[in-house]
N, C-alpha and C positions, 0 to 999 in steps of 0.2 A: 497758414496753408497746410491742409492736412495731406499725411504721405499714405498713399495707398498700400494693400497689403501684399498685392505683386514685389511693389520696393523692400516692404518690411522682408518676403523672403528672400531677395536678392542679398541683403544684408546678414541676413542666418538664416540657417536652416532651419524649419518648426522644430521645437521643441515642447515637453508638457514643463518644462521648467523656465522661467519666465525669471528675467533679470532686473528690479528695480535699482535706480539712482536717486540721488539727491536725497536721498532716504535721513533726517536731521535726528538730533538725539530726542527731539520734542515726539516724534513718531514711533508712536511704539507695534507689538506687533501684534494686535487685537487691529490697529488700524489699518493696516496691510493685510488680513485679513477679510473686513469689511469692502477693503475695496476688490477685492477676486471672488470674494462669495459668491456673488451673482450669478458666477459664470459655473460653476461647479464647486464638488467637494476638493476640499487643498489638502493633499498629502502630507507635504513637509513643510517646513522654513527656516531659513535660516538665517539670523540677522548678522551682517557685516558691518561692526558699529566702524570700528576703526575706516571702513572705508565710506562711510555713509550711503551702505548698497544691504542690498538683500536678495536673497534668493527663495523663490518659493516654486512649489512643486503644484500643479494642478494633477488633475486623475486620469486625465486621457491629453493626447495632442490638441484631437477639437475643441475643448475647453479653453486651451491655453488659445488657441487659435479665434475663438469666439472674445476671448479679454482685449488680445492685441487687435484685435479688427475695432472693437468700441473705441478703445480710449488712442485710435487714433484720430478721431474723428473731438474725440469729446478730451480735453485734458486735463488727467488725474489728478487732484491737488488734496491733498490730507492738513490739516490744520494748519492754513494758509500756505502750503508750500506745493510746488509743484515739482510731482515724483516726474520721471522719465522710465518706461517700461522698453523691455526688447526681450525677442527669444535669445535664452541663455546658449550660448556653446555646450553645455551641459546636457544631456539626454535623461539623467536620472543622478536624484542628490541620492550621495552613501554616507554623506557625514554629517546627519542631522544634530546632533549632539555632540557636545566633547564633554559632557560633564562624565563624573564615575560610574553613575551605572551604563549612561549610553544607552541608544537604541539603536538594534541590530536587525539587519537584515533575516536572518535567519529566525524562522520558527519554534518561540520557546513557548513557557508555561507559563512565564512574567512578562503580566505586561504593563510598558509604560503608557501614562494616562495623562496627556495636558486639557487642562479643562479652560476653554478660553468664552469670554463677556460672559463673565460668574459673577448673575446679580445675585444670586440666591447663597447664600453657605451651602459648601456639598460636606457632608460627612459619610464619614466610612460607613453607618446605614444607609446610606443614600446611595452609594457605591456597590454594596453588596444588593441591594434592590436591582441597582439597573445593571449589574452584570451576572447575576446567580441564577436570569431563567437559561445561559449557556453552558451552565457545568458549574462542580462545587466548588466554592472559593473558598480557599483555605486561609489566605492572609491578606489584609490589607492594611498597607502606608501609604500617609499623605503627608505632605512638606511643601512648602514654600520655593520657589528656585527662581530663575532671573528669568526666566522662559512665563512664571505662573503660576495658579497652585498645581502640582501635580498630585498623581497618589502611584504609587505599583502595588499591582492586583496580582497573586498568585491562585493558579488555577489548580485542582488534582491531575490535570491531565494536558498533554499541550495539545490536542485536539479539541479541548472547550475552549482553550489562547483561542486558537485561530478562529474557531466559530465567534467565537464573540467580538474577535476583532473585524472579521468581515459583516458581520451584523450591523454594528453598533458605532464604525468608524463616519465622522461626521455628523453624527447625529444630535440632535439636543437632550437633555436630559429634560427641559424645560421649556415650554413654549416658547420660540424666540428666542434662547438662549442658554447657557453652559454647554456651549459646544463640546465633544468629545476628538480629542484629536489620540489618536491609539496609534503606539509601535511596540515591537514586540524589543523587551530589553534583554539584555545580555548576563544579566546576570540567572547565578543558580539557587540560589532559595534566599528568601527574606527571611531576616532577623526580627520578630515584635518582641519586644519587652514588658509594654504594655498593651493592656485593653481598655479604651476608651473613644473618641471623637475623633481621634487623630490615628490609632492604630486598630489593629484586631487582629485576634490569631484564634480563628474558627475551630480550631482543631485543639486549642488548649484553651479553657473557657476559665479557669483559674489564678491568670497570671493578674497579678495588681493593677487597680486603674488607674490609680496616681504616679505622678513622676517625681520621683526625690533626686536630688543630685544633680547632676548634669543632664542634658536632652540624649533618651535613648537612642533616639533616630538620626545621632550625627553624621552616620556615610551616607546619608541619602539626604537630608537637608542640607542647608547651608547655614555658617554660622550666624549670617543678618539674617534671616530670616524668619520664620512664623516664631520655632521655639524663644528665640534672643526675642523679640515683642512682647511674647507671653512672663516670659521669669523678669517681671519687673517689680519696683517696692511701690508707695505709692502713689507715684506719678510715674507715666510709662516715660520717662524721659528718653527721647532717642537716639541711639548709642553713637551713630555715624550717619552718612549719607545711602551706607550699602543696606544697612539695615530698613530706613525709610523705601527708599526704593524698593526692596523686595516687597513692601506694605502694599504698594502699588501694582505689584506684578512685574517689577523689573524697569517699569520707569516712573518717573514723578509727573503730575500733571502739567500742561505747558502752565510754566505763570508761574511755577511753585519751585523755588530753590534749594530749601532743606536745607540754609545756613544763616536765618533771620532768630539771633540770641533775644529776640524782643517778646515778652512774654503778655503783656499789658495790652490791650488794645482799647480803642476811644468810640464809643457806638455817639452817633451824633443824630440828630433829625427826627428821633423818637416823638412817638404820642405820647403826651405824656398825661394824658389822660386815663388810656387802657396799658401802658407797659407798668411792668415791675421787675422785682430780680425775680423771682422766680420763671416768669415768663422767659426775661432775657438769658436764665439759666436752660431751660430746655432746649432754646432755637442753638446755643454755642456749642452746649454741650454734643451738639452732631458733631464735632469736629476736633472734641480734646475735652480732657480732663479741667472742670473748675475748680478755680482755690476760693477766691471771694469776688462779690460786685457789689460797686457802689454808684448807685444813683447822686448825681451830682446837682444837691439842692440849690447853688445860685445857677446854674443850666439846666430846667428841669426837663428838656430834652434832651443830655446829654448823658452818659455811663459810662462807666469805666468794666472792662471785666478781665482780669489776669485766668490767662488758660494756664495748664500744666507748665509746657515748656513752650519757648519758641516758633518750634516747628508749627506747632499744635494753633497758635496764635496767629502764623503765616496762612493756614488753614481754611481759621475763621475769616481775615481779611481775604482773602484772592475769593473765596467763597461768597460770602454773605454782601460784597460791598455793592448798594445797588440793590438788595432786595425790597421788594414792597412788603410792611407791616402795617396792618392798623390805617391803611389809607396815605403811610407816608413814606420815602423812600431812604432806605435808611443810609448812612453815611458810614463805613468801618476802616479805621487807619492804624496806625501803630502811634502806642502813646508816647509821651517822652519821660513817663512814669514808669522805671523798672518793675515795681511793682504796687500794691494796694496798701496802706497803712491799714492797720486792724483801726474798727474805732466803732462807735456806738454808730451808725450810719453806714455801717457795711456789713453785708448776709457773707456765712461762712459758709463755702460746700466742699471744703478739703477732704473732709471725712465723709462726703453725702454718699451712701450705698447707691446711688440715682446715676452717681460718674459714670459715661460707660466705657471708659479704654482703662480701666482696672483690671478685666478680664478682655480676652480675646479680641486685643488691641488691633493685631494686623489685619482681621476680619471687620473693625468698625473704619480703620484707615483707607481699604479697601471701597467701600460704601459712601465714603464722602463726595460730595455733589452741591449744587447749587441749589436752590429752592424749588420744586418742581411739582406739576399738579397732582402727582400722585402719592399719598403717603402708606408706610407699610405697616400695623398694627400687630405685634407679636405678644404675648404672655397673657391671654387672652382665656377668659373662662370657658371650660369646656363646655359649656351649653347655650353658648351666647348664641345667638341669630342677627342673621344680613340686617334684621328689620331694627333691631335694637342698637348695630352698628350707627345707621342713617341714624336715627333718634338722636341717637349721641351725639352726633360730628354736625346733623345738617344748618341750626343755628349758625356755623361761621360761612356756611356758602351756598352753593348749586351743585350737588352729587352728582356726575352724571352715568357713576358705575361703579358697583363695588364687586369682590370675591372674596368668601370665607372660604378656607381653605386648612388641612391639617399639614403639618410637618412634623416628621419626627415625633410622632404624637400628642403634639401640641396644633391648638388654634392659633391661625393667626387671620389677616384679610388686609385686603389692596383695596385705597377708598382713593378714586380718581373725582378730580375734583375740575371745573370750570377754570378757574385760575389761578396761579400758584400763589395770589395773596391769600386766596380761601385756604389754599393748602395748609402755609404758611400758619395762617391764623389756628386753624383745627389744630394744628403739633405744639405750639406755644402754647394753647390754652387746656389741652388734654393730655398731653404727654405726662406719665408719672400720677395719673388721679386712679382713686380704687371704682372699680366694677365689682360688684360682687365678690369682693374682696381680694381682687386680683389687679395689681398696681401695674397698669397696661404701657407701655414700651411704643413712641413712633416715633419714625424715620422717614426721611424722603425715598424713593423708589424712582430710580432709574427708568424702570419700564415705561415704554410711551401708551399702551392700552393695556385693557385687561382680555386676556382672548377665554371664549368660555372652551370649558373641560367639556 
Protein backbone atom coordinates (compact mmCIF):
# COMPACT_ATOMS: atom_id res chain seq x y z
CA UNK A 1 0.00 0.00 0.00
CA UNK A 2 1.36 3.14 -1.14
CA UNK A 3 1.76 6.33 1.54
CA UNK A 4 0.51 9.38 0.33
CA UNK A 5 2.57 12.63 0.09
CA UNK A 6 0.39 14.65 2.73
CA UNK A 7 1.84 11.56 5.22
CA UNK A 8 5.35 11.69 3.71
CA UNK A 9 5.15 15.68 4.90
CA UNK A 10 3.63 14.92 8.16
CA UNK A 11 6.81 12.73 8.69
CA UNK A 12 9.43 15.65 7.46
CA UNK A 13 9.46 18.58 6.36
CA UNK A 14 10.38 19.03 2.45
CA UNK A 15 13.56 19.18 2.01
CA UNK A 16 15.88 19.54 -1.51
CA UNK A 17 18.09 16.93 0.31
CA UNK A 18 16.50 13.52 0.19
CA UNK A 19 17.56 10.52 2.65
CA UNK A 20 18.27 7.12 1.17
CA UNK A 21 18.43 3.55 3.16
CA UNK A 22 19.21 0.16 2.67
CA UNK A 23 21.73 1.68 0.36
CA UNK A 24 24.40 -2.07 0.18
CA UNK A 25 27.95 -1.94 -0.64
CA UNK A 26 26.89 -3.53 -4.21
CA UNK A 27 25.25 0.13 -4.96
CA UNK A 28 27.35 2.45 -5.90
CA UNK A 29 26.89 6.01 -6.54
CA UNK A 30 26.47 6.43 -10.37
CA UNK A 31 23.48 4.25 -9.32
CA UNK A 32 21.81 6.52 -6.91
CA UNK A 33 22.38 8.93 -9.38
CA UNK A 34 20.50 7.27 -12.14
CA UNK A 35 17.83 6.76 -10.01
CA UNK A 36 17.06 11.02 -9.16
CA UNK A 37 18.23 11.96 -12.48
CA UNK A 38 14.94 12.04 -13.80
CA UNK A 39 13.75 14.30 -11.47
CA UNK A 40 16.39 17.17 -11.91
CA UNK A 41 19.90 18.26 -11.76
CA UNK A 42 21.77 16.64 -8.25
CA UNK A 43 23.89 18.99 -6.51
CA UNK A 44 25.63 16.83 -4.06
CA UNK A 45 26.11 13.20 -2.47
CA UNK A 46 27.22 11.79 -0.14
CA UNK A 47 27.60 8.26 0.50
CA UNK A 48 27.25 6.80 4.19
CA UNK A 49 28.95 3.39 3.62
CA UNK A 50 29.27 2.57 7.32
CA UNK A 51 25.74 3.12 7.68
CA UNK A 52 24.23 1.77 4.42
CA UNK A 53 22.48 5.27 3.73
CA UNK A 54 23.20 8.15 1.53
CA UNK A 55 22.39 11.50 1.21
CA UNK A 56 21.88 13.39 -1.98
CA UNK A 57 21.07 16.90 -2.75
CA UNK A 58 18.47 17.84 -5.55
CA UNK A 59 18.54 21.67 -7.04
CA UNK A 60 15.41 23.05 -5.97
CA UNK A 61 12.70 21.57 -3.12
CA UNK A 62 10.11 20.66 -6.06
CA UNK A 63 12.52 18.23 -7.61
CA UNK A 64 13.08 16.51 -4.53
CA UNK A 65 9.36 16.77 -4.05
CA UNK A 66 8.50 15.43 -7.60
CA UNK A 67 11.31 12.09 -6.56
CA UNK A 68 9.45 11.47 -3.33
CA UNK A 69 5.92 11.80 -4.88
CA UNK A 70 7.07 8.81 -7.80
CA UNK A 71 8.80 6.31 -5.87
CA UNK A 72 5.99 6.32 -3.50
CA UNK A 73 3.89 5.01 -5.69
CA UNK A 74 6.51 2.93 -7.59
CA UNK A 75 9.36 1.22 -5.29
CA UNK A 76 12.86 2.00 -5.94
CA UNK A 77 15.11 -0.96 -6.21
CA UNK A 78 18.80 -0.67 -7.52
CA UNK A 79 20.38 -4.10 -8.32
CA UNK A 80 18.01 -6.19 -6.89
CA UNK A 81 17.56 -4.42 -3.65
CA UNK A 82 15.18 -2.20 -2.45
CA UNK A 83 16.34 1.43 -1.26
CA UNK A 84 13.83 3.31 1.09
CA UNK A 85 13.72 7.16 0.21
CA UNK A 86 12.50 10.11 2.69
CA UNK A 87 13.11 13.85 3.06
CA UNK A 88 16.15 14.33 4.97
CA UNK A 89 16.17 16.58 8.27
CA UNK A 90 18.73 18.34 6.48
CA UNK A 91 17.87 21.61 4.33
CA UNK A 92 21.33 21.89 2.61
CA UNK A 93 24.53 19.33 2.55
CA UNK A 94 27.92 21.53 3.69
CA UNK A 95 30.04 18.49 3.86
CA UNK A 96 30.25 17.02 0.61
CA UNK A 97 33.73 15.85 0.79
CA UNK A 98 36.08 15.04 3.49
CA UNK A 99 38.96 14.24 1.19
CA UNK A 100 42.09 16.99 1.13
CA UNK A 101 41.30 19.33 -1.16
CA UNK A 102 37.48 19.22 -0.25
CA UNK A 103 34.74 21.22 -1.74
CA UNK A 104 33.88 24.46 -0.35
CA UNK A 105 31.06 26.50 -0.29
CA UNK A 106 32.64 29.62 -0.91
CA UNK A 107 33.72 31.02 -4.35
CA UNK A 108 37.17 30.21 -5.66
CA UNK A 109 39.11 30.09 -8.91
CA UNK A 110 39.37 25.90 -8.43
CA UNK A 111 37.28 24.05 -9.28
CA UNK A 112 36.50 20.65 -8.30
CA UNK A 113 35.19 18.32 -11.14
CA UNK A 114 33.38 14.62 -10.63
CA UNK A 115 32.81 13.30 -13.93
CA UNK A 116 30.08 10.50 -13.33
CA UNK A 117 28.88 7.32 -16.34
CA UNK A 118 32.42 8.16 -17.96
CA UNK A 119 31.96 5.83 -21.02
CA UNK A 120 34.30 7.82 -23.02
CA UNK A 121 38.25 8.65 -21.44
CA UNK A 122 38.10 12.41 -20.61
CA UNK A 123 41.44 13.89 -20.86
CA UNK A 124 42.81 17.19 -19.82
CA UNK A 125 42.21 18.19 -23.79
CA UNK A 126 38.92 17.32 -23.37
CA UNK A 127 38.70 19.41 -20.15
CA UNK A 128 40.14 22.40 -21.41
CA UNK A 129 37.73 22.18 -24.56
CA UNK A 130 34.75 22.03 -22.54
CA UNK A 131 35.66 24.52 -19.81
CA UNK A 132 37.91 27.32 -21.73
CA UNK A 133 34.87 28.96 -23.80
CA UNK A 134 34.32 30.44 -19.73
CA UNK A 135 37.72 32.17 -19.16
CA UNK A 136 41.39 31.05 -19.31
CA UNK A 137 42.45 27.93 -17.79
CA UNK A 138 45.65 27.86 -16.42
CA UNK A 139 45.96 24.42 -15.00
CA UNK A 140 44.51 21.26 -15.10
CA UNK A 141 44.73 17.81 -12.74
CA UNK A 142 43.00 14.76 -12.95
CA UNK A 143 43.29 11.62 -10.49
CA UNK A 144 41.36 8.88 -9.64
CA UNK A 145 39.49 9.00 -5.92
CA UNK A 146 36.75 6.71 -4.47
CA UNK A 147 34.08 9.38 -5.46
CA UNK A 148 35.49 8.67 -9.51
CA UNK A 149 37.62 10.15 -11.81
CA UNK A 150 37.86 13.76 -10.92
CA UNK A 151 40.12 16.54 -12.41
CA UNK A 152 40.74 20.41 -10.53
CA UNK A 153 40.52 23.10 -13.10
CA UNK A 154 42.13 26.32 -12.27
CA UNK A 155 40.83 29.28 -13.64
CA UNK A 156 42.90 33.08 -14.12
CA UNK A 157 40.16 34.54 -12.45
CA UNK A 158 37.30 33.39 -9.86
CA UNK A 159 34.67 35.04 -12.02
CA UNK A 160 35.30 32.58 -14.96
CA UNK A 161 34.96 29.57 -11.55
CA UNK A 162 31.74 30.68 -11.15
CA UNK A 163 30.72 31.31 -14.72
CA UNK A 164 31.59 28.04 -15.67
CA UNK A 165 30.37 26.57 -12.80
CA UNK A 166 26.81 27.87 -13.37
CA UNK A 167 26.96 27.03 -17.07
CA UNK A 168 28.23 23.84 -17.14
CA UNK A 169 27.00 22.19 -13.62
CA UNK A 170 25.07 19.05 -14.61
CA UNK A 171 25.78 18.79 -17.89
CA UNK A 172 27.16 16.02 -20.26
CA UNK A 173 30.12 16.42 -21.88
CA UNK A 174 28.81 13.71 -24.14
CA UNK A 175 25.64 12.58 -25.36
CA UNK A 176 24.05 10.71 -22.58
CA UNK A 177 26.78 10.69 -20.67
CA UNK A 178 30.04 12.13 -18.48
CA UNK A 179 28.07 13.97 -16.35
CA UNK A 180 29.76 17.00 -14.97
CA UNK A 181 29.20 17.29 -11.32
CA UNK A 182 31.12 20.86 -10.29
CA UNK A 183 31.94 22.42 -6.72
CA UNK A 184 34.05 25.09 -6.20
CA UNK A 185 37.37 23.66 -3.96
CA UNK A 186 39.13 24.98 -1.37
CA UNK A 187 42.18 25.06 -2.24
CA UNK A 188 44.63 28.03 -3.46
CA UNK A 189 46.68 27.11 -6.46
CA UNK A 190 47.59 23.82 -8.00
CA UNK A 191 50.75 22.24 -8.25
CA UNK A 192 51.61 20.42 -12.20
CA UNK A 193 54.64 18.95 -12.56
CA UNK A 194 53.92 17.56 -15.50
CA UNK A 195 52.36 18.05 -18.92
CA UNK A 196 50.63 15.32 -20.35
CA UNK A 197 46.89 13.33 -20.41
CA UNK A 198 46.66 13.42 -16.80
CA UNK A 199 48.12 17.06 -16.00
CA UNK A 200 48.73 20.53 -17.77
CA UNK A 201 50.01 23.89 -16.68
CA UNK A 202 48.83 26.38 -19.53
CA UNK A 203 50.84 28.88 -18.43
CA UNK A 204 54.16 26.94 -18.41
CA UNK A 205 54.33 24.91 -21.74
CA UNK A 206 57.94 23.60 -20.92
CA UNK A 207 57.54 21.39 -18.04
CA UNK A 208 58.30 17.51 -18.88
CA UNK A 209 55.72 15.00 -20.01
CA UNK A 210 56.85 12.03 -18.56
CA UNK A 211 56.77 10.89 -14.88
CA UNK A 212 59.93 9.44 -13.39
CA UNK A 213 59.91 8.51 -9.87
CA UNK A 214 57.11 8.59 -7.86
CA UNK A 215 53.40 9.95 -8.90
CA UNK A 216 53.63 13.86 -9.06
CA UNK A 217 50.00 14.34 -8.15
CA UNK A 218 50.18 12.56 -4.74
CA UNK A 219 48.03 15.36 -2.72
CA UNK A 220 45.37 15.18 -4.86
CA UNK A 221 45.23 11.31 -5.96
CA UNK A 222 45.02 8.52 -3.86
CA UNK A 223 47.62 5.94 -3.45
CA UNK A 224 45.23 2.91 -5.15
CA UNK A 225 44.32 4.61 -7.54
CA UNK A 226 44.92 5.74 -11.34
CA UNK A 227 48.90 6.51 -10.94
CA UNK A 228 49.42 2.82 -8.56
CA UNK A 229 47.53 0.96 -11.87
CA UNK A 230 49.71 2.78 -14.22
CA UNK A 231 53.48 2.12 -12.75
CA UNK A 232 53.07 -1.53 -13.18
CA UNK A 233 55.94 -4.21 -14.75
CA UNK A 234 54.59 -6.52 -16.96
CA UNK A 235 51.50 -7.68 -15.84
CA UNK A 236 49.48 -5.02 -13.99
CA UNK A 237 49.05 -7.29 -11.10
CA UNK A 238 46.70 -5.70 -8.51
CA UNK A 239 48.15 -4.32 -5.59
CA UNK A 240 45.06 -4.66 -2.98
CA UNK A 241 41.45 -4.42 -2.99
CA UNK A 242 41.55 -0.42 -2.54
CA UNK A 243 43.42 -0.19 -5.54
CA UNK A 244 40.87 -2.35 -7.81
CA UNK A 245 38.07 -0.64 -6.58
CA UNK A 246 39.32 2.72 -7.49
CA UNK A 247 39.62 0.97 -11.21
CA UNK A 248 36.06 0.93 -10.93
CA UNK A 249 35.31 4.29 -9.51
CA UNK A 250 35.25 3.38 -5.98
CA UNK A 251 33.24 0.17 -6.05
CA UNK A 252 33.74 -3.30 -7.80
CA UNK A 253 30.97 -4.70 -9.91
CA UNK A 254 28.12 -6.82 -8.05
CA UNK A 255 29.54 -10.50 -8.63
CA UNK A 256 33.11 -9.39 -8.54
CA UNK A 257 35.21 -10.01 -5.20
CA UNK A 258 38.90 -8.80 -6.01
CA UNK A 259 40.18 -11.94 -3.94
CA UNK A 260 39.97 -14.97 -6.57
CA UNK A 261 44.23 -16.08 -6.67
CA UNK A 262 43.00 -18.29 -9.64
CA UNK A 263 44.52 -17.18 -12.69
CA UNK A 264 43.77 -20.08 -15.26
CA UNK A 265 40.42 -20.19 -16.60
CA UNK A 266 38.53 -23.35 -18.54
CA UNK A 267 36.45 -21.94 -21.83
CA UNK A 268 34.30 -24.91 -22.62
CA UNK A 269 31.30 -25.37 -25.48
CA UNK A 270 33.46 -23.70 -28.05
CA UNK A 271 33.06 -24.24 -31.95
CA UNK A 272 35.47 -25.65 -32.82
CA UNK A 273 35.18 -25.37 -36.04
CA UNK A 274 35.61 -21.20 -36.24
CA UNK A 275 37.43 -20.72 -32.76
CA UNK A 276 41.39 -20.45 -32.29
CA UNK A 277 43.79 -18.72 -29.91
CA UNK A 278 44.08 -15.90 -31.49
CA UNK A 279 40.30 -15.39 -31.57
CA UNK A 280 39.93 -16.63 -28.04
CA UNK A 281 42.83 -13.97 -27.43
CA UNK A 282 41.04 -10.95 -28.51
CA UNK A 283 37.40 -11.78 -26.77
CA UNK A 284 39.81 -12.26 -23.04
CA UNK A 285 41.86 -9.92 -23.60
CA UNK A 286 38.80 -7.26 -22.84
CA UNK A 287 39.22 -8.05 -19.52
CA UNK A 288 43.23 -8.55 -18.42
CA UNK A 289 46.45 -9.08 -19.68
CA UNK A 290 47.30 -12.72 -21.70
CA UNK A 291 50.34 -15.08 -20.86
CA UNK A 292 49.37 -18.29 -23.07
CA UNK A 293 46.25 -20.43 -24.50
CA UNK A 294 45.98 -23.67 -25.27
CA UNK A 295 43.42 -25.44 -27.14
CA UNK A 296 42.83 -28.66 -25.68
CA UNK A 297 43.30 -31.40 -28.57
CA UNK A 298 41.45 -34.55 -26.82
CA UNK A 299 38.29 -31.70 -26.13
CA UNK A 300 38.33 -29.83 -29.11
CA UNK A 301 35.86 -27.60 -27.72
CA UNK A 302 37.38 -26.91 -24.81
CA UNK A 303 40.64 -24.21 -23.78
CA UNK A 304 42.39 -23.20 -21.32
CA UNK A 305 43.56 -19.48 -21.10
CA UNK A 306 45.78 -18.11 -18.08
CA UNK A 307 45.12 -14.10 -17.80
CA UNK A 308 47.63 -11.83 -16.03
CA UNK A 309 46.51 -12.24 -12.51
CA UNK A 310 43.46 -13.52 -10.61
CA UNK A 311 41.50 -10.63 -10.46
CA UNK A 312 41.94 -10.26 -14.10
CA UNK A 313 40.71 -13.97 -14.50
CA UNK A 314 37.65 -13.31 -12.04
CA UNK A 315 36.89 -10.67 -14.86
CA UNK A 316 36.80 -12.90 -17.66
CA UNK A 317 34.57 -15.53 -15.77
CA UNK A 318 31.57 -13.12 -14.03
CA UNK A 319 31.88 -11.58 -17.64
CA UNK A 320 32.00 -13.66 -20.53
CA UNK A 321 30.18 -16.90 -18.69
CA UNK A 322 27.18 -17.37 -20.87
CA UNK A 323 28.17 -15.49 -24.02
CA UNK A 324 26.98 -16.46 -27.46
CA UNK A 325 30.12 -17.16 -30.10
CA UNK A 326 30.10 -18.79 -33.24
CA UNK A 327 26.29 -20.03 -32.67
CA UNK A 328 27.32 -21.62 -29.21
CA UNK A 329 27.00 -20.64 -25.77
CA UNK A 330 30.10 -20.67 -24.21
CA UNK A 331 30.91 -22.04 -20.73
CA UNK A 332 33.76 -19.96 -18.43
CA UNK A 333 35.01 -21.34 -14.91
CA UNK A 334 38.05 -21.26 -13.04
CA UNK A 335 40.45 -24.10 -13.75
CA UNK A 336 42.02 -26.26 -11.23
CA UNK A 337 45.14 -25.72 -13.45
CA UNK A 338 47.34 -22.78 -11.64
CA UNK A 339 48.69 -22.20 -14.65
CA UNK A 340 49.59 -23.38 -18.58
CA UNK A 341 52.59 -25.50 -19.13
CA UNK A 342 54.77 -23.93 -22.03
CA UNK A 343 54.80 -26.76 -24.68
CA UNK A 344 54.60 -27.09 -28.46
CA UNK A 345 50.53 -26.78 -28.50
CA UNK A 346 50.27 -23.46 -26.68
CA UNK A 347 50.34 -19.76 -28.35
CA UNK A 348 52.52 -17.32 -26.18
CA UNK A 349 51.21 -13.69 -25.70
CA UNK A 350 53.23 -12.57 -22.50
CA UNK A 351 55.19 -10.36 -24.56
CA UNK A 352 52.23 -9.61 -27.37
CA UNK A 353 52.34 -5.58 -27.78
CA UNK A 354 48.25 -6.47 -28.49
CA UNK A 355 47.95 -6.86 -24.27
CA UNK A 356 45.99 -4.07 -23.45
CA UNK A 357 46.28 -3.33 -19.49
CA UNK A 358 50.17 -2.79 -20.17
CA UNK A 359 49.23 0.84 -20.42
CA UNK A 360 46.39 2.66 -18.86
CA UNK A 361 45.13 -0.13 -16.97
CA UNK A 362 42.53 1.63 -14.70
CA UNK A 363 40.89 3.14 -17.87
CA UNK A 364 40.62 -0.49 -19.70
CA UNK A 365 39.28 -1.93 -15.89
CA UNK A 366 36.91 0.83 -16.01
CA UNK A 367 35.47 -0.29 -19.51
CA UNK A 368 34.87 -3.89 -18.71
CA UNK A 369 31.39 -5.21 -19.57
CA UNK A 370 29.51 -8.09 -20.80
CA UNK A 371 29.27 -8.66 -24.63
CA UNK A 372 26.96 -6.05 -25.95
CA UNK A 373 25.68 -4.99 -29.35
CA UNK A 374 27.61 -2.22 -29.66
CA UNK A 375 31.40 -2.24 -30.30
CA UNK A 376 33.96 0.82 -30.14
CA UNK A 377 36.58 0.92 -33.02
CA UNK A 378 39.64 3.22 -32.11
CA UNK A 379 43.25 3.62 -33.78
CA UNK A 380 41.70 3.94 -36.87
CA UNK A 381 43.03 5.58 -40.31
CA UNK A 382 42.55 9.01 -40.75
CA UNK A 383 40.86 8.81 -43.96
CA UNK A 384 38.76 5.91 -43.35
CA UNK A 385 34.81 6.22 -44.21
CA UNK A 386 31.50 5.07 -42.42
CA UNK A 387 31.19 3.03 -45.77
CA UNK A 388 34.35 1.14 -45.57
CA UNK A 389 33.71 0.66 -41.78
CA UNK A 390 30.26 -1.47 -42.77
CA UNK A 391 32.54 -3.20 -45.59
CA UNK A 392 34.67 -4.47 -43.10
CA UNK A 393 32.44 -5.58 -40.10
CA UNK A 394 29.06 -6.39 -42.16
CA UNK A 395 30.07 -10.28 -43.05
CA UNK A 396 29.65 -11.12 -39.21
CA UNK A 397 25.92 -9.50 -38.99
CA UNK A 398 23.18 -6.94 -39.44
CA UNK A 399 24.62 -3.13 -38.97
CA UNK A 400 21.99 -1.30 -37.93
CA UNK A 401 24.14 1.96 -37.13
CA UNK A 402 27.40 3.21 -37.06
CA UNK A 403 29.27 6.96 -36.20
CA UNK A 404 32.74 7.84 -37.28
CA UNK A 405 33.74 10.29 -35.05
CA UNK A 406 37.33 12.12 -34.08
CA UNK A 407 38.86 12.33 -30.55
CA UNK A 408 41.65 13.78 -29.45
CA UNK A 409 42.61 13.96 -32.97
CA UNK A 410 42.36 10.59 -33.71
CA UNK A 411 39.41 8.40 -35.69
CA UNK A 412 37.56 6.21 -34.00
CA UNK A 413 33.38 4.88 -34.70
CA UNK A 414 30.64 3.12 -32.82
CA UNK A 415 29.39 0.00 -35.02
CA UNK A 416 25.89 -0.95 -33.34
CA UNK A 417 25.12 -4.17 -34.38
CA UNK A 418 21.48 -6.38 -34.20
CA UNK A 419 22.80 -8.79 -31.69
CA UNK A 420 25.52 -9.12 -29.41
CA UNK A 421 26.62 -12.59 -31.05
CA UNK A 422 27.26 -10.47 -34.26
CA UNK A 423 28.97 -8.08 -32.09
CA UNK A 424 30.68 -10.50 -30.41
CA UNK A 425 31.86 -12.32 -33.59
CA UNK A 426 32.98 -8.65 -35.50
CA UNK A 427 35.56 -8.09 -32.24
CA UNK A 428 37.02 -11.77 -32.12
CA UNK A 429 37.47 -11.90 -35.88
CA UNK A 430 38.83 -8.02 -36.47
CA UNK A 431 40.15 -6.85 -33.51
CA UNK A 432 44.09 -6.27 -33.96
CA UNK A 433 44.04 -6.81 -38.18
CA UNK A 434 45.84 -3.93 -40.16
CA UNK A 435 43.63 -1.26 -42.37
CA UNK A 436 45.78 0.53 -44.24
CA UNK A 437 48.33 -0.03 -42.15
CA UNK A 438 46.93 0.88 -39.05
CA UNK A 439 46.49 -2.20 -36.50
CA UNK A 440 42.71 -1.14 -35.46
CA UNK A 441 41.63 -1.70 -31.52
CA UNK A 442 37.84 -3.00 -30.46
CA UNK A 443 35.96 -3.05 -27.49
CA UNK A 444 32.43 -3.38 -26.44
CA UNK A 445 30.69 -0.02 -25.81
CA UNK A 446 28.36 0.51 -23.11
CA UNK A 447 26.18 2.84 -25.01
CA UNK A 448 22.81 1.60 -25.78
CA UNK A 449 22.37 3.83 -29.18
CA UNK A 450 24.20 5.92 -31.24
CA UNK A 451 22.60 9.62 -31.05
CA UNK A 452 23.50 11.60 -34.35
CA UNK A 453 25.64 15.01 -33.82
Amino acid sequence: MSVSLACLFEMAEPSKVIHVRNVGHEISENDLLQLFQPFGVIGKLVMLRAKNQALLQMQDVPSAINALQFYTNVQPTIRGRNVYIQFSSHQELTTMDQNSQGRADEPNRILLVTIHHMLYPITVDVLQQVFSPHGFVEKIVTFQKSAGFQALIQYQSRQSAIGARTALQGRNIYDGCCQLDIQFSNLDELQVNFNNDRSRDFTNPHLPAEQKGRPSQGGYGDGGGMYALQATAAYPQMANSAAIAAAFGGSLPPGISGTNDRSTVLVSNLNPDRIDEDKLFNLFSLYGNIVRIKLLRNKPDHALVQMGDGFQAELAVHFLKGAMLFGKRLEVNFSKHPNITQGADTHEYANSNLNRFNRNAAKNYRYCCSPTKMIHLSTLPQDITEEEIVSHLEEHGTIVNTKLFEMNGKKQALVLFETEEEATEALVCKHAISISGSIIRISFSQLQSIRES
